[in-house]
N, C-alpha and C positions, 0 to 999 in steps of 0.2 A: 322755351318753345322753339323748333327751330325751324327754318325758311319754309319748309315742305309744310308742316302743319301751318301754318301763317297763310299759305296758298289757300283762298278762296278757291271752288271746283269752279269754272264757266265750260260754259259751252256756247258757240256763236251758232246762229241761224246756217241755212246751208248756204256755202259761196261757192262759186266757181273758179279754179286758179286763178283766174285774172284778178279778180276779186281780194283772193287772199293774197298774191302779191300785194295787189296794194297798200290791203290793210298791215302787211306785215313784211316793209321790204326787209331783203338780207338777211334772214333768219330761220332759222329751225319751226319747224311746227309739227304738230302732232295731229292726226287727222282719224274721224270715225266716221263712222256712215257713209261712206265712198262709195259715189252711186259711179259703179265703173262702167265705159264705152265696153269693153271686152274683158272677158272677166279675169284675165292675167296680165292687160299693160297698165301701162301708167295714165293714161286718160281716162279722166273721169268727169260725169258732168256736173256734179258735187259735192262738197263735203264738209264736216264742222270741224273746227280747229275746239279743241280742249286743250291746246298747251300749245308754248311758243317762247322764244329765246334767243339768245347770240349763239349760244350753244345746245348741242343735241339733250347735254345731259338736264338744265334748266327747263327746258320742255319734255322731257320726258319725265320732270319732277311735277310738272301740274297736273300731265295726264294721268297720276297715277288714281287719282279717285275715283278714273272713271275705268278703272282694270274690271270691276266687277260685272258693270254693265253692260261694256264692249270685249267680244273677244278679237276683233279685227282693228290694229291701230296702223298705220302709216306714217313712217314721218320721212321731210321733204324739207328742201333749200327750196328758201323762194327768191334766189339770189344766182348769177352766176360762178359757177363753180372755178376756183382760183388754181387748179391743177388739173392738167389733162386727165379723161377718163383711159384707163386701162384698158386695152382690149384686146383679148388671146387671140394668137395666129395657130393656123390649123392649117399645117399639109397633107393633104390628100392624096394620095399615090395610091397604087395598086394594090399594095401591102395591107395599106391602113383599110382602105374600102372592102376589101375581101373579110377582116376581121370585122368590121361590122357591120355587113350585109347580110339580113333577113333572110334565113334560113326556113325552110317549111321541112 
């Protein structure tokens, strides 16, 4: 039998990040029912963890029982992040604005 099949499904009550930091510092979690503030950031006012880890792939191995159920999963550090985030530079000159300016 191996690790995945051995995984019991849970699923926690809804929490709030704060919440699930706690219950799960420095770690990967898998998240469904994500009652989102807007419906494309990342605040949300809460959600159930199904899976959880040191790593993405161990939490992404417990949520898998619940693929059938949920089509929406999210997963999230509930930790800070040990490497700067990436973030693209975009110059905007006349050139570039004219090529993508809204044409009627």
């Amino acid at each position: 039998m191996s690790a995945a099949e051995r995984i019991v499904p849970t699923i926690t009550d809804p929490l709030t990040w704060a919440e699930i930091c706690e219950r799960y510092p420095d770690q990967q979690v898998c998240l469904v029912e994500i009652d989102r503030i807007h419906p494309r950031g990342f605040d949300f006012r809460t959600a159930r963890v199904v899976g959880y880890g040191k790593t993405h792939r161990e939490a992404f191995e417990q949520s898998r029982a619940w693929r059938d159920r949920y089509s929406e999963l999210g997963c999230r550090f509930t930790g800070q992040a040990k490497t700067p985030l990436v973030r693209p530079s975009l110059i905007l000159d006349d050139e570039t604005r004219n090529a993508i300016r809204y044409r009627r």
